[in-house]
C-alpha atoms as one frame of an Amber mdcrd trajectory, in Angstrom:
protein
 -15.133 100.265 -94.597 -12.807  99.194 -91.853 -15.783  99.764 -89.191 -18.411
  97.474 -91.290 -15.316  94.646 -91.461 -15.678  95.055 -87.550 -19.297  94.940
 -87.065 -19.782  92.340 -89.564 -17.078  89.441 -87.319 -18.613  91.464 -83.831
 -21.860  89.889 -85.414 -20.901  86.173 -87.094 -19.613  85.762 -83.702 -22.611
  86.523 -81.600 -24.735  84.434 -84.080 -21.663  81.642 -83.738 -22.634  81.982
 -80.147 -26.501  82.706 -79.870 -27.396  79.446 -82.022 -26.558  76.585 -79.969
 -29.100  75.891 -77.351 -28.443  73.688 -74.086 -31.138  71.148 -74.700 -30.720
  69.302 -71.527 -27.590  68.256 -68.823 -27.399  64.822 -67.108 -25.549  64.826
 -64.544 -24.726  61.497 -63.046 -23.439  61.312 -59.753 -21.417  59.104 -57.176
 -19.887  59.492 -53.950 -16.328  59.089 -55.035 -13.965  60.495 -57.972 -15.272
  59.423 -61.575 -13.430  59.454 -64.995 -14.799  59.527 -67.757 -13.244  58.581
 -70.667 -15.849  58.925 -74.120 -18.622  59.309 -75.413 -20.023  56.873 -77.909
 -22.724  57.732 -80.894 -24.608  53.911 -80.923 -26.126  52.653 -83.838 -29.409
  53.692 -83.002 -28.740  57.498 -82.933 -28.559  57.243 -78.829 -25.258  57.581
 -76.800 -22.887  55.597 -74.297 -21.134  57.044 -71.992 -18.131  55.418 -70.873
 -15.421  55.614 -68.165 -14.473  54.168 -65.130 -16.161  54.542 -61.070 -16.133
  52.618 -57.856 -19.542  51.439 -57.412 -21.781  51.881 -54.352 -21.731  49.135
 -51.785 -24.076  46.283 -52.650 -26.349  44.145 -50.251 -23.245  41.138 -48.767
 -25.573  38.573 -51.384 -23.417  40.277 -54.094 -20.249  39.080 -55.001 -19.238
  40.865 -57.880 -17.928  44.221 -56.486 -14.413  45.120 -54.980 -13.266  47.887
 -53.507 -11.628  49.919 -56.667 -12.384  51.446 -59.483 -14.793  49.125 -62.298
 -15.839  49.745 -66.449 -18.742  51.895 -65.931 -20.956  52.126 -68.960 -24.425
  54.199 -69.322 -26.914  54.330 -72.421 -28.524  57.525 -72.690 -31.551  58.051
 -75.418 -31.683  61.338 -77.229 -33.164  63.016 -74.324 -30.782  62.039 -71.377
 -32.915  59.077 -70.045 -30.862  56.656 -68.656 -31.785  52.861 -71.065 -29.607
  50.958 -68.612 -26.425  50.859 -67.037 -23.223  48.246 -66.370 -20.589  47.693
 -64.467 -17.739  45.142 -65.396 -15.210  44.061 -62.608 -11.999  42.239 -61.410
 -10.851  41.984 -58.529  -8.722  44.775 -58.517  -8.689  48.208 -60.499  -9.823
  47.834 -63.799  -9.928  51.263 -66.084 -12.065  51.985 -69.093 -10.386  53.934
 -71.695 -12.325  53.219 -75.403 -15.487  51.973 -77.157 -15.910  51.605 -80.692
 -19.840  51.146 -82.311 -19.861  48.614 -84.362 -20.941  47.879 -87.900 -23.254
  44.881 -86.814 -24.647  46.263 -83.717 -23.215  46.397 -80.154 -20.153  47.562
 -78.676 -16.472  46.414 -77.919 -14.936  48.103 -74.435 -11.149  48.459 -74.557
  -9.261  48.858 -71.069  -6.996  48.479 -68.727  -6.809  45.472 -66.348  -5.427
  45.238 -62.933  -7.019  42.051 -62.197  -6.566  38.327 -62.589  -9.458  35.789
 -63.111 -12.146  37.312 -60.936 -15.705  38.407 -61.190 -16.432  39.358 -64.198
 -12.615  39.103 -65.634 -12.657  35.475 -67.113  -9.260  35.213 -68.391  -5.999
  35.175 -65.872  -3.948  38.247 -66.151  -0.591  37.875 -68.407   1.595  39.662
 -65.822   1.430  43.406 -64.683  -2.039  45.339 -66.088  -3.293  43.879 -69.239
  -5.511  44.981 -71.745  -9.360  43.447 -71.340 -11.366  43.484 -74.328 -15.536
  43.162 -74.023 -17.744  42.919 -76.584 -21.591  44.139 -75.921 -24.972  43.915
 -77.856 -26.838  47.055 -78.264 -28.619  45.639 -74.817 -25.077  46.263 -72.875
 -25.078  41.781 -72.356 -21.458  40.456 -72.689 -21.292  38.602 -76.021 -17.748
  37.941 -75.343 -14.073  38.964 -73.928 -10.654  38.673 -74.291  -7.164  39.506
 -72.247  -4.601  40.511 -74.596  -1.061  42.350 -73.728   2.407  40.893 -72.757
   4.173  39.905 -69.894   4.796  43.716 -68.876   2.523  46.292 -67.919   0.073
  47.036 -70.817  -2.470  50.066 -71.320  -5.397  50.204 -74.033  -6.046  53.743
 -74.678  -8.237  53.678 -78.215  -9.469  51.163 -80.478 -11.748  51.570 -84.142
 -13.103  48.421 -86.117 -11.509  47.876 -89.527 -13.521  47.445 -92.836 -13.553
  43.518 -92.538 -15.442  43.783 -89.335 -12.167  43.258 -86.801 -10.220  45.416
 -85.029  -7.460  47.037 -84.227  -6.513  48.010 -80.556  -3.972  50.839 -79.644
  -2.444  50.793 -76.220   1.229  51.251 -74.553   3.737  48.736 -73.112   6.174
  49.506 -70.342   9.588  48.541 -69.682   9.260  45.349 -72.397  11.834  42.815
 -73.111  11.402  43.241 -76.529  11.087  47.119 -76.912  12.824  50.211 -77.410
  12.141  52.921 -74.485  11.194  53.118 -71.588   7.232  53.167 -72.816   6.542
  51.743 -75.863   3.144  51.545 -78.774   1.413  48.247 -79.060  -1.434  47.831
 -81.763  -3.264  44.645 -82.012  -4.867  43.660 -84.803  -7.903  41.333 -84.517
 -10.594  39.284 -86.322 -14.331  39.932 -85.239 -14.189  37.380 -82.632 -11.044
  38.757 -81.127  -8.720  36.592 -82.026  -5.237  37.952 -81.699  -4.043  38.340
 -85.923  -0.617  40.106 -84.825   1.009  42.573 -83.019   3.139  45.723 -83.554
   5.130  47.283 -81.252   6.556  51.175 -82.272   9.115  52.990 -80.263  11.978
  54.975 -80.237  15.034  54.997 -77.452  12.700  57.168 -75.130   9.014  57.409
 -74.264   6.356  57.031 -76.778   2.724  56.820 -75.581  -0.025  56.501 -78.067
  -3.324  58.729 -77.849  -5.424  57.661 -80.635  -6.341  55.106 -83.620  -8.363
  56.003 -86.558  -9.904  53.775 -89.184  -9.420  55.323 -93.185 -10.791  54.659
 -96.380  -8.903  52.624 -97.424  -9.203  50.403 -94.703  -6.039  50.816 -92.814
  -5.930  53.148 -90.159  -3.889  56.552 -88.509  -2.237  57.046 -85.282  -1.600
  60.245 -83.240   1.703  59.250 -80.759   3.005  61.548 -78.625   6.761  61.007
 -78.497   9.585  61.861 -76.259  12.166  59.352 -78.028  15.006  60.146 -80.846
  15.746  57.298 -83.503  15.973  53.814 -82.970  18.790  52.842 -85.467  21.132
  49.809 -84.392  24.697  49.839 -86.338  24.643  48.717 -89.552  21.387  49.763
 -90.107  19.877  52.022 -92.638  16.738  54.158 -92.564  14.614  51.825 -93.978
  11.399  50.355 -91.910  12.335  46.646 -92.416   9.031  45.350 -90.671  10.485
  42.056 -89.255   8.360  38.703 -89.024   9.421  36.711 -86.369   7.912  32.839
 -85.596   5.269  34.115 -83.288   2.736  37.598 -84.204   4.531  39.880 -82.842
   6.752  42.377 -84.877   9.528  45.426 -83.541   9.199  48.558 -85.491  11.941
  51.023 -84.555  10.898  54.904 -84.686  12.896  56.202 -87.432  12.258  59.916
 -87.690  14.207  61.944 -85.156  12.477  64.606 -82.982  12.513  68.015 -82.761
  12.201  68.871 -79.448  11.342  68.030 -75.924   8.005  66.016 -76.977   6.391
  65.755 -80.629   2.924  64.527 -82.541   4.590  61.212 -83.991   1.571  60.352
 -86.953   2.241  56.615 -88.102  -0.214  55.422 -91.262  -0.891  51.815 -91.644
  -2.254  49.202 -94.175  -5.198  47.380 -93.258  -2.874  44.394 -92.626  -1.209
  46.643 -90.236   1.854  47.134 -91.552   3.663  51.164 -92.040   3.124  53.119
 -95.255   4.762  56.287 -93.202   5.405  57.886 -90.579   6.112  61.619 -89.741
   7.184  63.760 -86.923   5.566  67.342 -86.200   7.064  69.693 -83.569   9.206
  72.493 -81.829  11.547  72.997 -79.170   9.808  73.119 -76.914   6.666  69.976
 -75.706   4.375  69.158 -78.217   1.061  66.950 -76.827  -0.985  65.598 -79.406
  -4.238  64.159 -78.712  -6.113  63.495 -80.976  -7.168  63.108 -84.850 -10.190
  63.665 -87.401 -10.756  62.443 -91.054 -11.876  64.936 -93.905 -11.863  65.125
 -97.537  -8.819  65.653 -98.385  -6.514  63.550 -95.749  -6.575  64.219 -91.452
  -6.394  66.911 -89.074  -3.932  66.483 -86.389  -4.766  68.146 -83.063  -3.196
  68.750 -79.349  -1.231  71.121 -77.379   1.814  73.146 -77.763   4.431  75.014
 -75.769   6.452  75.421 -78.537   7.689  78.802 -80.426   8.125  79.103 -84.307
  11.009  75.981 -84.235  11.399  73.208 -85.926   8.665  72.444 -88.155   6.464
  74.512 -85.979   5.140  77.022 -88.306   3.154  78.899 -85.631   3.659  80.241
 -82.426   2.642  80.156 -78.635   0.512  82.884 -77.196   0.426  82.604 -74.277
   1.902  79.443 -72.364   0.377  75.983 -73.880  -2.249  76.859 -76.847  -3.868
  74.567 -79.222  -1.693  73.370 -81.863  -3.563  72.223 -85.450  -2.046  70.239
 -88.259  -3.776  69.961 -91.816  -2.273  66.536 -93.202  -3.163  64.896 -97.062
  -3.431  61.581 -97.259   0.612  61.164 -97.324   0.880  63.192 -94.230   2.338
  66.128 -95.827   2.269  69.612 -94.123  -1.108  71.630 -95.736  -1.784  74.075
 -93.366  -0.671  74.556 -89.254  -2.366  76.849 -87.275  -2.113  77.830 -83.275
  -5.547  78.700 -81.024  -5.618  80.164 -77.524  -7.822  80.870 -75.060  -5.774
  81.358 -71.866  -2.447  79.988 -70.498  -3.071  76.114 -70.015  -5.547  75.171
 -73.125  -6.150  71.514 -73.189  -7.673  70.030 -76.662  -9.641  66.578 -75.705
 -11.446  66.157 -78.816 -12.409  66.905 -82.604 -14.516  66.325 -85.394 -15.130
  67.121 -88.825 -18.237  68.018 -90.606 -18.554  65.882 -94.020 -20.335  65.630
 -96.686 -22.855  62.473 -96.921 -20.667  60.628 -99.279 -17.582  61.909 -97.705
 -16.583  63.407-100.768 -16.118  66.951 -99.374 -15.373  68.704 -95.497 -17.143
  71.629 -94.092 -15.641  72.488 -90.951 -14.075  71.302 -88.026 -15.501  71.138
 -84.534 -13.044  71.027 -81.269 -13.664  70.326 -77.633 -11.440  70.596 -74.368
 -11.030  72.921 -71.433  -8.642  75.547 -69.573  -6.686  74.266 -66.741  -6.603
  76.781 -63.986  -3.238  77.448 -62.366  -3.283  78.316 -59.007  -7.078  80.603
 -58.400  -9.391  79.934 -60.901 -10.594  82.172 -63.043 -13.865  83.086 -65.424
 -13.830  80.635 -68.109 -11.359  78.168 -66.296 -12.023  74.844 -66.101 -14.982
  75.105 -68.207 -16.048  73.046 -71.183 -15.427  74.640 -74.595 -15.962  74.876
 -77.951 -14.058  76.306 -81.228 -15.373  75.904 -84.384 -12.675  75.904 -87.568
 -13.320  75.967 -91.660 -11.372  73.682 -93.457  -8.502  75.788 -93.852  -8.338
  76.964 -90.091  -9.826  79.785 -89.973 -12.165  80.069 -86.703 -15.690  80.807
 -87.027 -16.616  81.191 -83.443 -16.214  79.757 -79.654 -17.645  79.791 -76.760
 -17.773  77.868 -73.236 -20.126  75.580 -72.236 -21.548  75.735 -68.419 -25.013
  73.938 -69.134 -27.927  73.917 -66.733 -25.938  74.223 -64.253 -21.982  73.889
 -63.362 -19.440  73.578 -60.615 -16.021  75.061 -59.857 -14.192  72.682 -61.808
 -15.568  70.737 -65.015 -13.294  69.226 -67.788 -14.295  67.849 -71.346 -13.270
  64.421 -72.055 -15.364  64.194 -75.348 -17.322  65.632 -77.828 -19.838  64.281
 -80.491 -21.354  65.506 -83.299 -25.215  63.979 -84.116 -26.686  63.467 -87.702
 -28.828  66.595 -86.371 -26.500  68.807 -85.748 -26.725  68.488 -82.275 -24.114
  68.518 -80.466 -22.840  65.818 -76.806 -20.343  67.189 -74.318 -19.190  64.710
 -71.961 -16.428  65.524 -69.236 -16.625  65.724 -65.643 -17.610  68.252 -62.766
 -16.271  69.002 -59.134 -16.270  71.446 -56.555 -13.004  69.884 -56.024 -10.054
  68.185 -57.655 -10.690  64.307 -56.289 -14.717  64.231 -56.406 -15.436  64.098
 -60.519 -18.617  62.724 -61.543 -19.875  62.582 -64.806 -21.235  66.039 -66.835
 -22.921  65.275 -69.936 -24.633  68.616 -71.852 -26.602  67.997 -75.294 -26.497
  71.229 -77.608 -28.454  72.354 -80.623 -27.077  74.151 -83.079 -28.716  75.396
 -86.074 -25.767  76.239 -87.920 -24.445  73.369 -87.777 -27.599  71.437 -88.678
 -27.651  73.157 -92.066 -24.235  72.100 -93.056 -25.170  68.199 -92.550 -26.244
  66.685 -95.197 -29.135  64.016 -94.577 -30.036  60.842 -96.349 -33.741  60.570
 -96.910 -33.849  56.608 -96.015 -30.876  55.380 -94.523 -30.711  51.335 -92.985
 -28.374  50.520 -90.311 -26.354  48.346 -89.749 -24.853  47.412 -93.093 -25.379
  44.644 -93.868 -27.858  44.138 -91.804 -27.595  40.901 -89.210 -30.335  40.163
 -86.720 -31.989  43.543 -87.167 -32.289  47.196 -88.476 -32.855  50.567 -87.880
 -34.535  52.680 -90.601 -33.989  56.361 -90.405 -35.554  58.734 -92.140 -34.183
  62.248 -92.689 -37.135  64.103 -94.045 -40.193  64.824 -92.120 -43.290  64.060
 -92.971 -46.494  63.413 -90.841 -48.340  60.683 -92.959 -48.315  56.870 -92.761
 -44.936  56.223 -94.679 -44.813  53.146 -96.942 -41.086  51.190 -97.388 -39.895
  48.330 -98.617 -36.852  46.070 -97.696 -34.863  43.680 -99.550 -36.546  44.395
-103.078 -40.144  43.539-102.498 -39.396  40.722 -99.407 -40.536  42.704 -96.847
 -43.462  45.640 -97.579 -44.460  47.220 -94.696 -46.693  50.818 -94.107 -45.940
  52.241 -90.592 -47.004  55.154 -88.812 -43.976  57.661 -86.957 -42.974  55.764
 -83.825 -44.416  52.274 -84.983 -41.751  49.636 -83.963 -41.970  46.355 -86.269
 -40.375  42.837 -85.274 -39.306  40.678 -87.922 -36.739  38.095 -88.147 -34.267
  39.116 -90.226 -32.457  35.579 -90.540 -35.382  34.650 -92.865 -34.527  36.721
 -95.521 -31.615  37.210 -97.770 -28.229  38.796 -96.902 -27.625  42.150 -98.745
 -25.904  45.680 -98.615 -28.257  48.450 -99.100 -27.364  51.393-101.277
């Protein structure tokens, strides 16, 4: 009995590994060090890449080009063409950390700016770096852009768009007049246009650096913080989140959990006004990293890395040196289930995503992305991308590393992205040396996968549609397909492939179910 237990994981696992299938790799090169910072699913079922490079010296009739590092965005179609590329520059170093696809069509960038009025940058810079907004079409043209941040040195590291078609951006602030530590959270909430709606900032009496923002049902949104700060409680106070409103849109929440050791996941829920319905702190002794966060059925999954032991309320241990720590949250960010993963000493998580259901109504699995960070000589598997797949209660299903078509000595996952197909996009970068990254993107199929995603037979994007629409159909067929828009306004029959124009403005607005 015990030997057919054996055989039968010895052979889920080599069927975990023989189904996915490198479909292609793009690599995309430059002569200096590139980051790369996500990887964005567009509405149209193709992907941006995002991140930041130095471009390659243009002819002296060119004026929009310094000498440091620019947004650098690429559209890839499904099979690793490149549809076109941008670059969006200051005058000095300007960083791209987020994108968010939105609901109409198009793109907002979220980074961080070195430069003042310059080139591209329209607005003057606010003091120190600021956060630059830009908003795209699905054609990569500016539509518009904003500088947002305070008079100290800001960062934008993530931002989502919110049911009512704004936004919220997540970023840090350093050294401010009005915070609490030494680096504190901002969040900015924003209307569609990007006007500034208010401001939050978080912190606690040490460091506090956000990683991630993610939109919820019920409009609000979740944040991952990785903290390094105890309390913020003045005297007299009580510990009570007394969200103040002050004359202008800006508002000083104090952390009020304490930590519980050298570095924790800090998880902070808010209302889709932006105000806090919780907060909790998750953690050891020891440093705690968390990174990042996916949405399932029953609440989040909280994800990062650990050097912790047992401690705290660390229910699981460490491995061997810094392993991938899970979190199973409900939707009141209670404790359901923690659970450590390792696959040597320095395991860095960079990304995660769970399978759902087409209405959202149920969770499959959970699919997580990152890389090994050699120390000293590397060794097999170090510095490679890879994957671990998890069912919803944590129990792993398989793994393996990624090397693609082809790899070099060191490559590191940024992102990863699941497709309506079950295919699967790993973005990160690739060197023969630390200081000369360029971009590594790897597309997967996987079959398993595939058959736990549930497809719509007609689906219409965006929703509500605005200027135009993409119609996807999940079933195949190979005949002339009739369908019919907007109740019997538009009736069109088109062949697979057939592109039709039609202006949309003409007929009337409505949601699709």
């Amino acid at each position: 009995m015990k030997k057919n237990y054996v055989a039968a994981l010895f052979l889920c696992a080599v069927l975990g590994i023989s189904a996915q299938e490198v479909l292609w790799q793009k690599d995309i090169k430059s002569s200096t060090q590139d980051f790369l910072s996500q990887v964005t699913m567009t509405i149209d079922q193709q992907y941006l890449i995002t991140g930041s490079s130095i471009q390659a010296p243009k002819p002296s009739t060119e004026n929009k080009q310094n000498n440091g590092y620019d947004f650098h965005v690429v559209k890839l179609d499904q099979q690793g063409n490149e549809v076109w590329e941008k670059y969006f520059s200051g005058q000095n170093h300007d960083y791209l950390s987020a994108a968010v696809n939105t609901q109409e069509g198009g793109f907002l960038l979220a980074g961080t700016s070195y430069s003042g009025k310059s080139h591209d940058k329209k607005d003057a810079s606010k003091g120190g770096s600021d956060i630059w907004l830009i908003r795209l079409n699905e054609s990569g043209e500016e539509l518009w852009q904003k500088t947002i941040g305070t008079a100290s040195d800001d960062e934008a590291r993530s931002v989502i768009q919110t049911t009512d078609f704004g936004f919220f951006v997540a970023g840090n602030v350093q050294n401010n007049s009005s915070g609490f530590g030494s680096k504190d959270v901002l969040v900015s909430r924003m209307d569609k246009e990007g006007k500034v709606l208010s401001e939050i900032i978080f912190g606690g009496k040490g460091l506090d650096e956000v990683e991630k923002i993610m939109p919820t049902k019920d409009g609000g949104a979740i944040m991952a913080v990785y903290s390094r700060s105890s309390e913020f409680r003045t005297s007299g106070s009580s510990k009570q989140n007394t969200q103040n409103t002050p004359t202008d849109a800006t508002s000083r929440l104090p952390k009020l959990t304490e930590n519980y050791g050298e570095g924790d996941y800090w998880i902070i829920k808010l209302s889709k006004e932006g105000k806090v319905e919780w907060e909790k702190n998750y953690g050891g002794k020891a440093d705690d990293h968390v990174k990042t966060i996916a949405l399932t059925s029953a609440g989040y999954i909280i994800g990062g890395s650990s050097r912790s032991e047992r401690s705290g309320n660390k229910k699981s241990g460490v491995e061997e040196g810094t392993d991938v720590w899970i979190l199973s949250l409900n939707e009141r960010g209670e404790d359901i289930w923690q659970k450590s993963y390792n696959f040597k000493n320095r395991d860095v998580l960079m990304s995660m995503q769970a399978i759902n259901s087409g209405d959202d109504k149920s969770s499959k699995g959970i699919l997580l992305g990152g890389y090994t960070q050699a120390e000293g000589r590397i060794e097999k598997d170090d510095e490679t991308f890879w994957m671990l797949y998890l069912d919803m209660n944590g129990n792993e299903q398989w793994r393996k590393h990624i090397k693609g078509e082809s790899r070099k000595k060191e490559e590191r996952l940024s992102d990863l992205k699941l497709n309506r197909d079950g295919s699967i996009i790993l973005a990160g970068t690739s060197a023969e040396e630390l200081g000369k990254e360029n971009w590594k993107i790897v597309k997967l199929g996987d079959q398993q996968i595939d058959q736990l995603i549930e497809k719509q037979n007609i689906k219409i994007y965006p929703n509500p549609v605005s200027d135009y629409a993409y119609v996807e159909i999940g079933y195949d067929f190979t005949d002339a397909a009739p369908f019919i828009l907007a109740y019997g306004v538009l009736d069109y029959t088109f062949d697979i492939g057939d592109k039709i124009d039609e202006q949309i403005g003409e007929v009337n607005t409505h949601i699709y179910d």
